[in-house]
C-alpha positions in Angstrom: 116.6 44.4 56.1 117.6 44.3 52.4 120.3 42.1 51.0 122.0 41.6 47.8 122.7 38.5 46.3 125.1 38.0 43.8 125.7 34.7 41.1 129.4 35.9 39.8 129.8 34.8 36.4 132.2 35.4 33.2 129.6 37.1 30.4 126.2 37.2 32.9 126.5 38.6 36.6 123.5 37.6 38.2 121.5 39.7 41.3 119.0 40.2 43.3 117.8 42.5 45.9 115.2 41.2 48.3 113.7 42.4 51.6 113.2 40.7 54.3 110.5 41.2 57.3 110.2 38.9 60.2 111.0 36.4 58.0 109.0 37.1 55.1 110.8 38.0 52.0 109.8 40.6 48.8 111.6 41.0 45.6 113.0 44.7 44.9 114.7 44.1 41.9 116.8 41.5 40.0 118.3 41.0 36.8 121.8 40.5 34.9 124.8 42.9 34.4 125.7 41.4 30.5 129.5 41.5 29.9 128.8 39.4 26.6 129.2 41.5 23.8 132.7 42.9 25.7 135.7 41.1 24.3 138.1 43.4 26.3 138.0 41.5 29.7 139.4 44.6 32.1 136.2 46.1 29.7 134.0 43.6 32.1 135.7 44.2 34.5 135.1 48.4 34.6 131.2 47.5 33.6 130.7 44.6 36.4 132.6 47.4 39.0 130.2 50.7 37.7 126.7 48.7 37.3 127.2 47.1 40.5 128.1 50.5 42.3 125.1 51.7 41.0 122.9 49.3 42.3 124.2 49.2 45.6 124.3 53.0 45.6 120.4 53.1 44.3 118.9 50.5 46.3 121.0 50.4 49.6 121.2 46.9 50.5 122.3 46.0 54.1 124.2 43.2 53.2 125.4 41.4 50.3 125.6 37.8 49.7 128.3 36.7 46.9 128.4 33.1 45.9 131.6 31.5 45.9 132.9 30.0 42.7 133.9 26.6 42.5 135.9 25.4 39.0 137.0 22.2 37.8 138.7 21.8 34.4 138.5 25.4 32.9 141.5 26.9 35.6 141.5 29.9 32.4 138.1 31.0 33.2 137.6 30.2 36.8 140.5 32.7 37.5 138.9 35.2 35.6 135.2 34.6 37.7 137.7 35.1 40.4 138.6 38.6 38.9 135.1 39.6 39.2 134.5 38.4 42.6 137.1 40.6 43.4 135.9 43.6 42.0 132.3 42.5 43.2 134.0 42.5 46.7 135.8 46.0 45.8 132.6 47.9 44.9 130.7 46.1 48.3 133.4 47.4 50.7 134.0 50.5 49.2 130.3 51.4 50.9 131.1 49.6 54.2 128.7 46.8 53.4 128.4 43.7 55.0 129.7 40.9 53.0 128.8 37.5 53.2 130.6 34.7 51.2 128.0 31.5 50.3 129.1 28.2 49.1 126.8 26.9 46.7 125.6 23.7 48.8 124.8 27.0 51.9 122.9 27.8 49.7 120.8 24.4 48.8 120.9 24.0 52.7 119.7 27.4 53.9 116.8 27.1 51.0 115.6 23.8 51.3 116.7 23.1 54.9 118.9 20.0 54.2 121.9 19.1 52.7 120.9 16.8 50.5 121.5 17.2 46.3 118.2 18.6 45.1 118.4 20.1 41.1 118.6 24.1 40.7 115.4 23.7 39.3 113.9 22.4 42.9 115.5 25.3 44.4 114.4 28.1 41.8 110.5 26.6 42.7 111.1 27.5 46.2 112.1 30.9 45.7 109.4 32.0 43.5 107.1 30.3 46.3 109.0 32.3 48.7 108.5 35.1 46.9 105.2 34.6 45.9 106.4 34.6 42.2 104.2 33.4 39.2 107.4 32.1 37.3 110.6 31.4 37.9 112.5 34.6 37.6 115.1 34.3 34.3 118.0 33.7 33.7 118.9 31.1 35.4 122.0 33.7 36.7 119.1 36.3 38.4 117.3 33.5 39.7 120.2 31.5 41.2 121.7 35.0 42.6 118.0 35.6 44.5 118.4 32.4 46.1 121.8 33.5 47.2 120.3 36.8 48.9 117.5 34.7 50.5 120.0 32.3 52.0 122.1 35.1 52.9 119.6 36.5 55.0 118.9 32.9 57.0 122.8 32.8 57.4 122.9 36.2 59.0 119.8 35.2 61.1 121.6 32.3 62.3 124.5 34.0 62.9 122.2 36.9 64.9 125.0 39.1 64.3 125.7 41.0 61.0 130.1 41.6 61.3 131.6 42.8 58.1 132.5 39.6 57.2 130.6 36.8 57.8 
């Protein structure tokens, strides 16, 4: 199966596309869709909506794993993460994709296979040993979005069942 994982983010989206094979995983492809140099933010909002329609038309994932955004102090921009999300969401459904939805501690749990507090850099190490990776894929946004597609596929293994919405 293929899954998408997404890190949502104001100026870097985040993904990656893995494979997974009785429980082996392979990177397809991961990177960053850069709304930086945008200072029109519906202009993100149109790029983050076509790039990601792209990928998922080009590469076909089965599923796609969106972290969910937690914000503390900066309401401003957490409601505009939120914006994206929602257009992340949009583009996924319009192709009758799975979606999952992963807290970032799912993710720390489904990775490392506690729930303790271990650093992102802990879990970045696993997944380029999962992935039999030289380096740590960069930015931290494409690595943090792989993790999210690898512990998106444990999910829907433990779940057994792949519903629209997990």
């Amino acid at each position: 199966m293929r899954f998408l994982g997404i890190d949502p983010g104001y100026s870097l989206l985040g993904f990656g596309i893995v494979d997974e094979e009785s429980e082996t995983f392979s990177l397809v492809k991961a990177g960053v869709i850069d709304t930086s140099s945008q200072q029109d933010f519906n202009q993100k909002l149109v790029i983050i909506y076509s790039s990601l329609s792209s990928l998922i038309s080009e590469y076909k994932p089965d599923m796609v794993c969106v972290e969910e955004i937690f914000f503390g102090k900066n309401v401003k921009t957490g409601m505009k993460v939120a914006q994206m999300v929602g257009v992340v969401k949009l583009a996924v459904l319009q192709k009758n994709i799975t979606l999952v939805g992963i807290t970032p501690s799912e993710v720390k749990r489904l990775i490392v296979g506690s729930k303790g507090k271990h650093p992102k850099v802990q879990i970045q190490n696993l997944v380029r040993m999962l992935l039999r990776l030289n380096e740590i894929p960069k930015p931290d946004d494409c690595a943090d979005a792989i993790a999210v597609a690898i512990a998106g596929a444990s999910k829907a293994r433990v779940c057994r069942v792949l519903p629209k919405q997990l």
